[in-house]
DSSP file (Angstrom, degrees, kcal/mol; ACC not computed):
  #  RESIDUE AA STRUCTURE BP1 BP2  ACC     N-H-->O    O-->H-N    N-H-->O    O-->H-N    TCO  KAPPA ALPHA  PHI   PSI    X-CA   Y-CA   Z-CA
    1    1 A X              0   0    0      0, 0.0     2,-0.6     0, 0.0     0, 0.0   0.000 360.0 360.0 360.0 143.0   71.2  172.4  103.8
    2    2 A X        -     0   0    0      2,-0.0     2,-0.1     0, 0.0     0, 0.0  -0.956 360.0-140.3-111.5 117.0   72.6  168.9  104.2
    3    3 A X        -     0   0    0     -2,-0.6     2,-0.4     1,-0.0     0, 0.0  -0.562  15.1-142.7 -73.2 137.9   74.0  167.5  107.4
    4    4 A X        -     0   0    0     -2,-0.1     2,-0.3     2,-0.0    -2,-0.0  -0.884  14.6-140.9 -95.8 126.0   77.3  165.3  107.0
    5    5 A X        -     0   0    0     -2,-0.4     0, 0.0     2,-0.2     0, 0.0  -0.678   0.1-146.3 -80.8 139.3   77.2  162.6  109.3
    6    6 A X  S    S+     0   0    0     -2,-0.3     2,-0.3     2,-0.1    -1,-0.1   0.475  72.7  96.4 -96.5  17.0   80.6  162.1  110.8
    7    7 A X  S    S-     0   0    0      2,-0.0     2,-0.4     0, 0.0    -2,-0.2  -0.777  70.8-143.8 -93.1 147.7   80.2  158.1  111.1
    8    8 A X        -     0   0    0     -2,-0.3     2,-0.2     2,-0.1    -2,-0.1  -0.801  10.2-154.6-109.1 145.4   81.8  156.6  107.9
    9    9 A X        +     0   0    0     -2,-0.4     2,-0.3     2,-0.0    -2,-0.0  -0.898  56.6  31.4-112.5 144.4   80.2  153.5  106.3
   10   10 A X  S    S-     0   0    0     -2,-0.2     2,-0.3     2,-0.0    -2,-0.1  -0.657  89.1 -81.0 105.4-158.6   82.2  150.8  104.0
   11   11 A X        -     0   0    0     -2,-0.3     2,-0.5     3,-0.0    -2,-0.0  -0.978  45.6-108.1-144.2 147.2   86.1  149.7  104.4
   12   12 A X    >>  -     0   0    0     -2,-0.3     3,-2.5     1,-0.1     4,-0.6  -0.564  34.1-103.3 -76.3 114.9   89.2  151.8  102.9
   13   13 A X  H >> S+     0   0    0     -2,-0.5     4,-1.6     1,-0.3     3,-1.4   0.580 122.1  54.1   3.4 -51.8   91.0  150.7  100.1
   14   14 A X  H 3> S+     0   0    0      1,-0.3     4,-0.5     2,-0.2    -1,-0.3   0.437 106.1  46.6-103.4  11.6   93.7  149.7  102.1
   15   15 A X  H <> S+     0   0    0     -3,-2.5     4,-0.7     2,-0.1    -1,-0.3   0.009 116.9  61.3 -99.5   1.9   91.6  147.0  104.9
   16   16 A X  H <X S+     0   0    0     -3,-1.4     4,-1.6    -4,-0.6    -2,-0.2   0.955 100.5  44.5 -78.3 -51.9   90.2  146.1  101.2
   17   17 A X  H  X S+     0   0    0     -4,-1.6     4,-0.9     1,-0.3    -3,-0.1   0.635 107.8  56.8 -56.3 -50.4   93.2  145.1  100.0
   18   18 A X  H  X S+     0   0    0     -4,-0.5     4,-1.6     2,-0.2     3,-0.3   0.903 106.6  56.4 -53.2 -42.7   94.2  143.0  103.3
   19   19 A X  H >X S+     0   0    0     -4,-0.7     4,-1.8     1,-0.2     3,-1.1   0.961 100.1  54.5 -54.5 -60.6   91.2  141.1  102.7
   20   20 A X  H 3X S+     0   0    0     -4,-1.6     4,-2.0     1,-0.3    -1,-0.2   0.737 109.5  45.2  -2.7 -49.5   92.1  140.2   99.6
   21   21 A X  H 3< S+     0   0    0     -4,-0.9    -1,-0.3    -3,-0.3    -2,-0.2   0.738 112.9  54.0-108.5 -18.1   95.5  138.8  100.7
   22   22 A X  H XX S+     0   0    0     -4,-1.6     4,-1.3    -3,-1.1     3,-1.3   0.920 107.6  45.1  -6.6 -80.8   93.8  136.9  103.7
   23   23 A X  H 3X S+     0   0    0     -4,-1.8     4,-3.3     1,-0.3    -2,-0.2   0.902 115.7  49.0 -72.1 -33.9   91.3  135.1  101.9
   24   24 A X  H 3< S+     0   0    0     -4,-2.0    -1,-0.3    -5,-0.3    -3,-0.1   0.507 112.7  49.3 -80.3  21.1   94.2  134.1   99.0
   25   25 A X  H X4 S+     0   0    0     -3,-1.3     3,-0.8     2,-0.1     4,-0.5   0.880 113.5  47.1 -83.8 -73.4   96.6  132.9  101.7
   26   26 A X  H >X S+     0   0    0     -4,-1.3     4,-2.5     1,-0.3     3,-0.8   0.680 117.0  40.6 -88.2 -57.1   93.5  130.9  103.2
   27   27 A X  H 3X S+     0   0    0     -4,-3.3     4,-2.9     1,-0.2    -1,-0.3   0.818 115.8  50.8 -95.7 -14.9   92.4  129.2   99.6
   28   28 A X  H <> S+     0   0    0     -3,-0.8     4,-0.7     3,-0.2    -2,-0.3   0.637 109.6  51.6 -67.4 -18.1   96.5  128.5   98.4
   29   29 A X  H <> S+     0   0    0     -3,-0.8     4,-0.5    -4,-0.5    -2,-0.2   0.698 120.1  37.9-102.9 -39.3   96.8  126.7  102.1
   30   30 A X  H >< S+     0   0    0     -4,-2.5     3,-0.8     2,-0.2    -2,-0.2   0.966 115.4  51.9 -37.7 -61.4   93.3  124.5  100.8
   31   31 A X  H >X S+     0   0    0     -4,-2.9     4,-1.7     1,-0.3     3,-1.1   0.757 107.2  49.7 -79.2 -19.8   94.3  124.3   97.8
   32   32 A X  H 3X S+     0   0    0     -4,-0.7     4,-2.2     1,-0.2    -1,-0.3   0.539 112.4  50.2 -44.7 -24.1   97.7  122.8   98.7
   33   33 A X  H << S+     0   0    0     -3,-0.8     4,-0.5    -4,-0.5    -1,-0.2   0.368 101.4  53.4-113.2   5.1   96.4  120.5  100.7
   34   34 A X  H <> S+     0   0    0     -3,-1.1     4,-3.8     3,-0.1     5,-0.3   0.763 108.9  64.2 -96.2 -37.9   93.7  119.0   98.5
   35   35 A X  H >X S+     0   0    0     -4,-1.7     4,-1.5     2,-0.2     3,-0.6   0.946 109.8  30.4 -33.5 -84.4   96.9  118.6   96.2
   36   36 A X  H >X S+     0   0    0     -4,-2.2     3,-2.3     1,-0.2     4,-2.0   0.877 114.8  59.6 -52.3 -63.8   98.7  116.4   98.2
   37   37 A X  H 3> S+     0   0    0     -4,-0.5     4,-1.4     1,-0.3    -2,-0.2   0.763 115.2  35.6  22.0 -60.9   95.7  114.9   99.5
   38   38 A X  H << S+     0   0    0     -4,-3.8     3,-0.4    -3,-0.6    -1,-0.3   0.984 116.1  56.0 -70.4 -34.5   94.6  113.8   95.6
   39   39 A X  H << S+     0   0    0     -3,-2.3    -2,-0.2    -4,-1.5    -1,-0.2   0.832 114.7  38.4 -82.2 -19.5   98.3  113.1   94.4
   40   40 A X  H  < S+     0   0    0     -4,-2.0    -1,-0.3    -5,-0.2    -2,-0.2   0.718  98.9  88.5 -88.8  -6.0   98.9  110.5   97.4
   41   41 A X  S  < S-     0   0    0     -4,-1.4     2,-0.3    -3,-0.4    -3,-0.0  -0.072  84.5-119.1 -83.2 157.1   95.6  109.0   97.2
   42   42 A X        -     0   0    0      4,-0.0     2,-0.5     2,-0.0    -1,-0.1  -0.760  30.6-117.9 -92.5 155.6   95.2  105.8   94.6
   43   43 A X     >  -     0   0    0     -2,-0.3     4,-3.0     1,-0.1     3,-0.5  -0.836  14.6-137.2 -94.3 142.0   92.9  106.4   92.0
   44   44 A X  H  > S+     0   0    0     -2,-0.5     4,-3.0     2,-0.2    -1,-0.1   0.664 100.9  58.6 -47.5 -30.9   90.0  104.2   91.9
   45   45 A X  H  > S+     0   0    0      3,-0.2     4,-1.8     2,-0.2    -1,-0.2   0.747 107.6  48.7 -80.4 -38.0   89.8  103.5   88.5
   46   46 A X  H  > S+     0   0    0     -3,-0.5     4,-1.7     2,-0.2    -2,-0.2   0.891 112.4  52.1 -89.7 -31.7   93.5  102.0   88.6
   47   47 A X  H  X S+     0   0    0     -4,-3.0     4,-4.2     2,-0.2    -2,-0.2   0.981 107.2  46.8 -49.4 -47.0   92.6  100.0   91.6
   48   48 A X  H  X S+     0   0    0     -4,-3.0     4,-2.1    -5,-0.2    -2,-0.2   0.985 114.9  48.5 -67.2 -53.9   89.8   98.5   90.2
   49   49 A X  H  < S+     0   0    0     -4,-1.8    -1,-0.2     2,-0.2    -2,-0.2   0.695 114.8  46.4 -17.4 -53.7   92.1   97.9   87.0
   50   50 A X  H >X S+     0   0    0     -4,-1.7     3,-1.5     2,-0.2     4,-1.4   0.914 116.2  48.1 -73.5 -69.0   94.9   96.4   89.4
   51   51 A X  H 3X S+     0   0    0     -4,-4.2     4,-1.8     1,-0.3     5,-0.3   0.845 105.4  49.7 -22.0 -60.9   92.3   94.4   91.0
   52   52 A X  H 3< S+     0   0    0     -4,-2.1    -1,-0.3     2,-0.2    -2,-0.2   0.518 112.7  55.5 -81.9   0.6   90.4   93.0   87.9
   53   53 A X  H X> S+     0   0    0     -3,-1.5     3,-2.8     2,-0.1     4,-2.5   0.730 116.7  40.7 -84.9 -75.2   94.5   91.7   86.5
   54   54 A X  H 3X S+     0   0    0     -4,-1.4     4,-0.7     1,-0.3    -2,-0.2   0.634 110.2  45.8 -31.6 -36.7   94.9   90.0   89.5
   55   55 A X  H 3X S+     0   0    0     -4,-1.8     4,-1.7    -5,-0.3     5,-0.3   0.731 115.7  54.7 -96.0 -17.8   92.1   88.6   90.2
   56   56 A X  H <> S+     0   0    0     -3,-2.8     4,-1.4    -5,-0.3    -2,-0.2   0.846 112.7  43.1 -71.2 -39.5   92.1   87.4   86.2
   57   57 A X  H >< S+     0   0    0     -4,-2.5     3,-1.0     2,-0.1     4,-0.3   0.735 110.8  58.3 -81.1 -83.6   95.2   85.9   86.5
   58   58 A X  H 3X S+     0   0    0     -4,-0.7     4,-2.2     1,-0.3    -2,-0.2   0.324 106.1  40.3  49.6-101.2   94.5   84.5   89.4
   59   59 A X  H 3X S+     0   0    0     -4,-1.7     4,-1.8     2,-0.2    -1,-0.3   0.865 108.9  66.3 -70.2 -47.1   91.8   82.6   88.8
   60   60 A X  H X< S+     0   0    0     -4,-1.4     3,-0.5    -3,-1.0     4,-0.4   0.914 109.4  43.9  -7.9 -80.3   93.6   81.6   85.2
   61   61 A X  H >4 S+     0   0    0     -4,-0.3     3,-2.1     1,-0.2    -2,-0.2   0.864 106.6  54.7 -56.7 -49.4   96.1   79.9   87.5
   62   62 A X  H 3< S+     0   0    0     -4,-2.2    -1,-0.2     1,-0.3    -2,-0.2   0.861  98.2  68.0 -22.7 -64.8   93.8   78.3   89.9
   63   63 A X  T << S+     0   0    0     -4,-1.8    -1,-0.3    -3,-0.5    -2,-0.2   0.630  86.6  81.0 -35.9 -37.6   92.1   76.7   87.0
   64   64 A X  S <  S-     0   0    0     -3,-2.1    30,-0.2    -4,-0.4    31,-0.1  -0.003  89.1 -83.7 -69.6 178.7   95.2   74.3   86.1
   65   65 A X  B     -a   94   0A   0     28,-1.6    30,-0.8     1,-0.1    -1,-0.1  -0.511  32.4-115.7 -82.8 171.3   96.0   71.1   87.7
   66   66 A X  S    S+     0   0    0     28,-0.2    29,-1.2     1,-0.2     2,-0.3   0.903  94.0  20.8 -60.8 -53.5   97.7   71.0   90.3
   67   67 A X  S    S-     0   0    0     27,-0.1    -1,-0.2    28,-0.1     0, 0.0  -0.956 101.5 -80.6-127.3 156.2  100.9   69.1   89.0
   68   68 A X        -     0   0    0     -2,-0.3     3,-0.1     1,-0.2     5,-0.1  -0.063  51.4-139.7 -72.3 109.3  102.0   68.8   85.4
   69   69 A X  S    S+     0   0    0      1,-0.2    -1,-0.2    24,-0.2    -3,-0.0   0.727  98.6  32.4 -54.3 -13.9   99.5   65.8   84.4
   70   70 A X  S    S-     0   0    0      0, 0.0    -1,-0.2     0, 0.0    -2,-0.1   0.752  87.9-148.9-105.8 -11.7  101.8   64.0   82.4
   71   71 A X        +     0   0    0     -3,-0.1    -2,-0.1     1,-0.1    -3,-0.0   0.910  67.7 119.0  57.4  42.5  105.3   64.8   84.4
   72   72 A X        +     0   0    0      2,-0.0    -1,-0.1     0, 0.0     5,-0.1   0.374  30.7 143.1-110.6  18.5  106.8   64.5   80.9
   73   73 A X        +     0   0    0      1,-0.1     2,-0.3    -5,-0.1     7,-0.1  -0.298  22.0 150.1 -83.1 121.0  108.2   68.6   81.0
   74   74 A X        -     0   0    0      5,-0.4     7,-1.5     8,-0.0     3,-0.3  -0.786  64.3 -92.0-137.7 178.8  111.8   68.4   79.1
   75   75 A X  S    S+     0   0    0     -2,-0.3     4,-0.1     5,-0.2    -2,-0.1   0.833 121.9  52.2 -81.3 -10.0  113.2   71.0   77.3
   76   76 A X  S    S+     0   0    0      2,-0.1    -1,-0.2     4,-0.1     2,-0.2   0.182 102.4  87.0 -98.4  -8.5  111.8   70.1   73.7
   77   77 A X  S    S-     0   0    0     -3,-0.3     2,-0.6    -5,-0.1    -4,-0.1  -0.546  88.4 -70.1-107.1-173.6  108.4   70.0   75.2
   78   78 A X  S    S+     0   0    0     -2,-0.2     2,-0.2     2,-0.1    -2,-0.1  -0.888 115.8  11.0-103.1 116.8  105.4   72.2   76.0
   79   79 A X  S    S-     0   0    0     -2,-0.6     2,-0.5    -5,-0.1    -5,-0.4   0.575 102.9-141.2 -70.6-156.0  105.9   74.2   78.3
   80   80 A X        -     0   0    0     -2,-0.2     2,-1.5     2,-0.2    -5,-0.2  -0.999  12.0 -92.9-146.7 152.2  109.2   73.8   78.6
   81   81 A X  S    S+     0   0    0     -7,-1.5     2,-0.3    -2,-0.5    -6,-0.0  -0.328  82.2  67.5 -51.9  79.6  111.7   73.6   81.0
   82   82 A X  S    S-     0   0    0     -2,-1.5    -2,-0.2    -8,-0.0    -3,-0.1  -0.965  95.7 -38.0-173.0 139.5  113.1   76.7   81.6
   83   83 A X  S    S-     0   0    0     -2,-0.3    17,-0.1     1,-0.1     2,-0.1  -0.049  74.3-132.2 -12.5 115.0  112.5   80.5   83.1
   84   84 A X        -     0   0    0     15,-0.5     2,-0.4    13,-0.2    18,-0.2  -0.240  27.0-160.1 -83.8-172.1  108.8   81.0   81.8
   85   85 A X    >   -     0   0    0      1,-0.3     3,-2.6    16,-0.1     4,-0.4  -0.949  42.6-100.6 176.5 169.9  107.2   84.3   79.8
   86   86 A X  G >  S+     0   0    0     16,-0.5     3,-2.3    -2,-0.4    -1,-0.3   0.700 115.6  59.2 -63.6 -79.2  104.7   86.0   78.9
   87   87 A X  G 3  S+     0   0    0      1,-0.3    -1,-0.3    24,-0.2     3,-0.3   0.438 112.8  43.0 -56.0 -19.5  104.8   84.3   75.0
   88   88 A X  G X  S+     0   0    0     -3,-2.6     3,-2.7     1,-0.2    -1,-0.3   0.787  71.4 110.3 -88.5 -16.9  104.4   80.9   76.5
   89   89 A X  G X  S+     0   0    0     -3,-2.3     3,-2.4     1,-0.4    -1,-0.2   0.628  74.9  73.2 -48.4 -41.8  101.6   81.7   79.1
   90   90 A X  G 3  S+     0   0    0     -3,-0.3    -1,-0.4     1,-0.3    -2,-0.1   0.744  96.6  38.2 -63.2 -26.3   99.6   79.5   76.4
   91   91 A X  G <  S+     0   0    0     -3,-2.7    -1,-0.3   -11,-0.0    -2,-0.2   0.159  77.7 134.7-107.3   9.8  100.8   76.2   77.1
   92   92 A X    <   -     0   0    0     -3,-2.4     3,-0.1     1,-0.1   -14,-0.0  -0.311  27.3-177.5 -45.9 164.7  101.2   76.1   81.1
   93   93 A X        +     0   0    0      1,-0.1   -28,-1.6   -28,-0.1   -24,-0.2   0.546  59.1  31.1-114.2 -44.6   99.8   73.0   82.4
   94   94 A X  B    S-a   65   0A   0    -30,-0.2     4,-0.4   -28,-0.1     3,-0.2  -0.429  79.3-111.2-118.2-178.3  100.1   73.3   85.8
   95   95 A X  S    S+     0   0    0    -29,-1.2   -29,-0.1   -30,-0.8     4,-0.1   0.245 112.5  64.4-103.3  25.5  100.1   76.1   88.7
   96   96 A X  S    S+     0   0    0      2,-0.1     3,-0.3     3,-0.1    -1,-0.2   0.414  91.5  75.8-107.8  13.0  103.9   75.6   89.4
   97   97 A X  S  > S+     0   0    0     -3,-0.2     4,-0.5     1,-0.2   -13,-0.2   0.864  90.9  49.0 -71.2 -57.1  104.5   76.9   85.7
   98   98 A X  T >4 S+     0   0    0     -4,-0.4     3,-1.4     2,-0.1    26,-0.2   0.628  79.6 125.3 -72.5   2.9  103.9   80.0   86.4
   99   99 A X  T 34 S+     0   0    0     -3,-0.3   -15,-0.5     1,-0.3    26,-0.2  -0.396  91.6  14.0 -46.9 119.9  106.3   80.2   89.6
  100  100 A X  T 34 S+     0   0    0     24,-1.8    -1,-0.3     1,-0.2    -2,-0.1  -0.018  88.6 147.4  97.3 -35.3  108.3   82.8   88.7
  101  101 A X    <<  +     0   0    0     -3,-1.4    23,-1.2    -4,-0.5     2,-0.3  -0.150  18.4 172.7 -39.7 131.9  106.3   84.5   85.6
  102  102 A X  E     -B  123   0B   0     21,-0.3   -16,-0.5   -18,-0.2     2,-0.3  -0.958   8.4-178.2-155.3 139.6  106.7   88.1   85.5
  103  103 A X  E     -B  122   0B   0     19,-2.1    19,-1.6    -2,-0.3     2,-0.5  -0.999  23.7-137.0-149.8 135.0  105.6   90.8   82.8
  104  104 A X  S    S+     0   0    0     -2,-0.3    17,-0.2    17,-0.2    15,-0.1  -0.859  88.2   1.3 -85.6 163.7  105.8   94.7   82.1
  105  105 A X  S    S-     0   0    0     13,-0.7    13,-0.2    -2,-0.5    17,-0.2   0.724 106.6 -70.4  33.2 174.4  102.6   95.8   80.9
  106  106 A X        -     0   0    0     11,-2.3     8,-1.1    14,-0.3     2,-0.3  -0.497  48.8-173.7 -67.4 147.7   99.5   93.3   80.6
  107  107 A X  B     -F  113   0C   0      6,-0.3     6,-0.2    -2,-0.1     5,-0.1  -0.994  23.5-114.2-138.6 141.9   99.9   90.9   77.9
  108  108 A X        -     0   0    0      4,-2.1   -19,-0.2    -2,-0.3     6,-0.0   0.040  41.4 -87.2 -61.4-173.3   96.7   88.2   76.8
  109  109 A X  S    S+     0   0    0      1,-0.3    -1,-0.1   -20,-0.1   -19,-0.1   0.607 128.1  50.4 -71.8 -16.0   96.7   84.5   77.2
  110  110 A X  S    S-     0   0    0    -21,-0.1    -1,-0.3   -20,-0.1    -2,-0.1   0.335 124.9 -87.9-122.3   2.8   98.3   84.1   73.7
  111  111 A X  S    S+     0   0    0      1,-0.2   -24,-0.2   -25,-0.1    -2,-0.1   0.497  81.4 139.4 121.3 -12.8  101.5   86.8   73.9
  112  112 A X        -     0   0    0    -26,-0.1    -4,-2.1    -5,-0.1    -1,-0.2  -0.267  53.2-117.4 -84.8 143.8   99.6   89.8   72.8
  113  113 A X  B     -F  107   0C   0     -6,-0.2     2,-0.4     1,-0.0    -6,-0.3  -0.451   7.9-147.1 -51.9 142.7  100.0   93.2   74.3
  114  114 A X    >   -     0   0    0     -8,-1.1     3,-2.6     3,-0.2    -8,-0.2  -0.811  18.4-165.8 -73.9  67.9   97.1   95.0   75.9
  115  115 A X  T 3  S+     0   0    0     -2,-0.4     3,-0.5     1,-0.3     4,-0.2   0.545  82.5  57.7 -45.3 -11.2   98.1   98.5   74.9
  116  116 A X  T 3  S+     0   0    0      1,-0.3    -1,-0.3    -2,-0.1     3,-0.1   0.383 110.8  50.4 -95.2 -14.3   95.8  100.3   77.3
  117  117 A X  S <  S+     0   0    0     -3,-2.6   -11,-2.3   -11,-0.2     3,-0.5  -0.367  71.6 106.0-117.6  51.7   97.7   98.4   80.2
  118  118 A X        +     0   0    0     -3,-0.5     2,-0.9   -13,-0.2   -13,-0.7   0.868  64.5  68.2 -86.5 -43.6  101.1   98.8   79.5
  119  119 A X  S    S+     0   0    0     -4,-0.2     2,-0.4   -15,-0.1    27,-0.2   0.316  96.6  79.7 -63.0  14.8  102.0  101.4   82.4
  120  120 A X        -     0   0    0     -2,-0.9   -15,-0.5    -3,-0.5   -14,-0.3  -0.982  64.6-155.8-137.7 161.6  101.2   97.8   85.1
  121  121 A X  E     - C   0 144B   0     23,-1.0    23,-0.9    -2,-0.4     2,-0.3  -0.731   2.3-159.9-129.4 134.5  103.6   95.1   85.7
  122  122 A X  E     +BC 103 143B   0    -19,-1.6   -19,-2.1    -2,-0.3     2,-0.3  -0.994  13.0 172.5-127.0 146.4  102.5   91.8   86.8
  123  123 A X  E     -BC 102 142B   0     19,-2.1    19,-1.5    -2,-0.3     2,-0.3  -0.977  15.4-159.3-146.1 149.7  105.0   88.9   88.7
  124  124 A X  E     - C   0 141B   0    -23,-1.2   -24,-1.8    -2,-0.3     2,-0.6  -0.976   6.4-167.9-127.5 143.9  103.7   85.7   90.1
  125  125 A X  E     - C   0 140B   0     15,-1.5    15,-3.8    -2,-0.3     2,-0.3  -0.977   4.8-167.4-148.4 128.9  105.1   83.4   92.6
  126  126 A X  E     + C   0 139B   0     -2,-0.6     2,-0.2    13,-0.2    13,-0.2  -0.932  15.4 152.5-107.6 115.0  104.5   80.0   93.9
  127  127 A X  E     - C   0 138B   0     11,-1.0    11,-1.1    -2,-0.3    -2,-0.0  -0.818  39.7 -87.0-127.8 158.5  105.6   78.2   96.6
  128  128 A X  E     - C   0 137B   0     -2,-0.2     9,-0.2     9,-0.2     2,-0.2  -0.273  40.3-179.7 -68.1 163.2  104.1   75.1   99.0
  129  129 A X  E     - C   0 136B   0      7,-3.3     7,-1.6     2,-0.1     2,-0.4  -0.687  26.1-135.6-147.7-150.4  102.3   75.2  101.6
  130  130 A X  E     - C   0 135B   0      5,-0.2     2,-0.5    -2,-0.2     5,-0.2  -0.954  12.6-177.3-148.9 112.9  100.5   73.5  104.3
  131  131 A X  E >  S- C   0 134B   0      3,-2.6     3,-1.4    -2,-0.4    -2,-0.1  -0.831  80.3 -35.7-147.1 116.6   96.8   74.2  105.5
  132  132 A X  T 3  S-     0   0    0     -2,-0.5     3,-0.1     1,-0.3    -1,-0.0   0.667 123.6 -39.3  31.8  62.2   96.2   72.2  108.2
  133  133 A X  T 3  S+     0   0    0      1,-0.2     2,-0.5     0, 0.0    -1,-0.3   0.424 113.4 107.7  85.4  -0.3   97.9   69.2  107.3
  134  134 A X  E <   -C  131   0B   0     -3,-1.4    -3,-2.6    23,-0.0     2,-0.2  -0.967  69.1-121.7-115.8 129.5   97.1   69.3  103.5
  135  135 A X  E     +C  130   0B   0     -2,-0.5     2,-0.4    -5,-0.2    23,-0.2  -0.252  43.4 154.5 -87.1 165.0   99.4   70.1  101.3
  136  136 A X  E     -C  129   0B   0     -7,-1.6    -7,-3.3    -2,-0.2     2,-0.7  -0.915  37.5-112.4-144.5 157.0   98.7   72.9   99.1
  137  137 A X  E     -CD 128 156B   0     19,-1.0    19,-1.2    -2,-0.4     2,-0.5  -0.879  21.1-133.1-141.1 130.5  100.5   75.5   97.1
  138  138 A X  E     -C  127   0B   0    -11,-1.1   -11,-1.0    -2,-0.7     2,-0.5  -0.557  21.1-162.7 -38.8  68.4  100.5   78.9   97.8
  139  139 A X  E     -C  126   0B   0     -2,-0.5     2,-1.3   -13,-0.2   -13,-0.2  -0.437  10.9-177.9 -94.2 104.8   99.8   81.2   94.5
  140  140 A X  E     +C  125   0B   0    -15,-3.8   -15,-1.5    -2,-0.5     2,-0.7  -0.710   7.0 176.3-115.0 124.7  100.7   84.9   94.8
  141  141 A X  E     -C  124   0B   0     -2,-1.3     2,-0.4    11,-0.8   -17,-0.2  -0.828   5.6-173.6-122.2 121.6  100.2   87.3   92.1
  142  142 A X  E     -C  123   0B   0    -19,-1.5   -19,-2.1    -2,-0.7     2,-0.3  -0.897  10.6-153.4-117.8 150.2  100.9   91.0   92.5
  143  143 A X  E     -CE 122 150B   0      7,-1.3     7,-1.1    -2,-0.4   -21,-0.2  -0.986  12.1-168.0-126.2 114.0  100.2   93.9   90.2
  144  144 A X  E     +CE 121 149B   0    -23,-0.9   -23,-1.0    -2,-0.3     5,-0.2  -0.422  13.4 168.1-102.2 150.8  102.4   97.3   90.1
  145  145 A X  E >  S- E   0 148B   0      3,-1.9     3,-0.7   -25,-0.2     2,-0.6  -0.412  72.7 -42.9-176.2 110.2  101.8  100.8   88.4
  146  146 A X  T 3  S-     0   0    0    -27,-0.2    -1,-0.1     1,-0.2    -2,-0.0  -0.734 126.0 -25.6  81.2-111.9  103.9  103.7   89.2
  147  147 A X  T 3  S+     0   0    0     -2,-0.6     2,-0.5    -3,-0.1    -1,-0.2   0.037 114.3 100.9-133.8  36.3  104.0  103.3   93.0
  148  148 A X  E <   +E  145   0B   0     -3,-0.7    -3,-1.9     2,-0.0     2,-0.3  -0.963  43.9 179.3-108.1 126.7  101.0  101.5   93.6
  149  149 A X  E     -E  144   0B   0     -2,-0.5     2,-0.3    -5,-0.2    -5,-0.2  -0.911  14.3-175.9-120.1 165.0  100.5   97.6   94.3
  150  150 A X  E     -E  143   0B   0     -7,-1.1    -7,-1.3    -2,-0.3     2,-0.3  -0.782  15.5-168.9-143.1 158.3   97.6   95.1   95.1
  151  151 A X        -     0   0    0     -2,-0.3     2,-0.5    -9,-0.3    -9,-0.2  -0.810   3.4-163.7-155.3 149.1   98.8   91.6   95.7
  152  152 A X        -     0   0    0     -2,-0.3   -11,-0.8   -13,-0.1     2,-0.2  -0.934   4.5-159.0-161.3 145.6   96.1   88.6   95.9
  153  153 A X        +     0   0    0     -2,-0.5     2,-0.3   -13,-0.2   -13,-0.1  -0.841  13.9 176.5-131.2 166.4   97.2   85.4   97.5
  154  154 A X        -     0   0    0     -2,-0.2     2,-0.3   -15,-0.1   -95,-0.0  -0.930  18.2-140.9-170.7 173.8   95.1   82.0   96.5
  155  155 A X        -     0   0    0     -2,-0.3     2,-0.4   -17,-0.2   -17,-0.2  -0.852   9.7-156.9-168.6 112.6   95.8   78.4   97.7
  156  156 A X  B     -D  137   0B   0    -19,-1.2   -19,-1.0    -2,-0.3   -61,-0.1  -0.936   8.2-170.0-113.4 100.5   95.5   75.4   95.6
  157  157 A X        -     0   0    0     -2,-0.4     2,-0.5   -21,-0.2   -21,-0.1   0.125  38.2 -99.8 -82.8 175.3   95.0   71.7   96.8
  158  158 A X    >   +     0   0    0    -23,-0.2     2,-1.0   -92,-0.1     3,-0.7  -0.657  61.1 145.4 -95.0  75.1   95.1   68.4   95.2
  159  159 A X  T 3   +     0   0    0     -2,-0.5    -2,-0.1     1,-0.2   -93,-0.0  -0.974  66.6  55.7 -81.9  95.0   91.3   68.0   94.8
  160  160 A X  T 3         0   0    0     -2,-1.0    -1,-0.2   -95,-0.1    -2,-0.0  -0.177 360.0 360.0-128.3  29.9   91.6   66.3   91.8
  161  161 A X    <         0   0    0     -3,-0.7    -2,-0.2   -95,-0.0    -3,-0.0   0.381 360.0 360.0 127.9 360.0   93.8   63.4   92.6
C-alpha cells in the first residue's frame, strides 16, 4: 500500500502562467528603457568623427595668416571676394576667409566629397576679439549630424607681424 501525502509540491498551471506574464512585463519595462536610453545617447564613434572634422579644420584655419598677406583680394583674384565654398577652400589665405564657410557633408581641401561623411555638416565663423588687450580673432567651427553638434572655438593672434 502507498500512502498519498496530502501536501502538494510544484505550482499549477495557472500561478505558472502569472509568472510568465510578470517576468515579460518586468523585461518589456528594461527593455524600453535601455531603448531610449541608447537612442538619446551620442554614439561614440560619431563623436569621435565630429571631433576629429573639427579639430581638422580647425587647425587648417589656425595655420593661415592672420590677414590676407598681400591685401590685394578683388573679385578676379584668388580667393575672391565674395560668399566663400567648399570648391575654393584651396586658395584661402587668411583665417577671415573662411568667415562664413559652410558645407553639407565633409568635402577635402581641394572640393572633393568625402562620401563616408556626407550625413555631417560643417559651418565656420569668425569674428574679432580681444584677449587681454590683444587683438585676436575668434575662429568657431561647429560640426552637425542628425541632431548632434560639437563646436570647437580657437583664437588667433598676430604673432607673425
Amino acid at each position: 500500500m502507498h500512502r498519498q501525502s496530502s501536501a502538494q509540491r510544484g505550482f499549477t498551471l495557472l500561478e505558472l502562467i502569472v509568472f510568465i506574464i510578470i517576468i515579460s512585463i518586468g523585461f518589456v519595462g528594461i527593455l524600453s528603457v535601455f531603448n531610449v536610453t541608447g537612442l538619446r545617447s551620442a554614439d561614440p564613434m560619431q563623436q569621435k568623427q565630429m571631433l576629429t572634422i573639427a579639430e581638422a579644420m580647425l587647425s587648417e584655419i589656425m595655420l593661415k595668416d592672420y590677414d590676407d598677406p598681400g591685401n590685394d583680394c578683388t573679385p578676379v583674384t584668388t580667393p575672391r571676394c565674395m560668399l566663400n565654398n567648399a570648391f575654393d577652400r584651396q586658395n584661402y589665405n587668411d583665417v577671415s576667409d573662411y568667415d562664413t564657410f559652410a558645407t553639407t557633408g565633409i568635402y577635402r581641401i581641394d572640393g572633393s566629397a568625402i562620401a563616408e561623411l556626407a550625413a555631417y555638416n560643417l559651418t565656420v565663423s569668425v569674428t574679432n576679439a580681444a584677449l587681454g588687450g590683444v587683438t585676436a580673432k575668434r575662429v568657431t567651427v561647429t560640426v552637425t549630424n542628425g541632431g548632434n553638434t560639437l563646436s570647437l572655438d580657437g583664437y588667433r593672434t598676430n604673432y607673425g607681424g
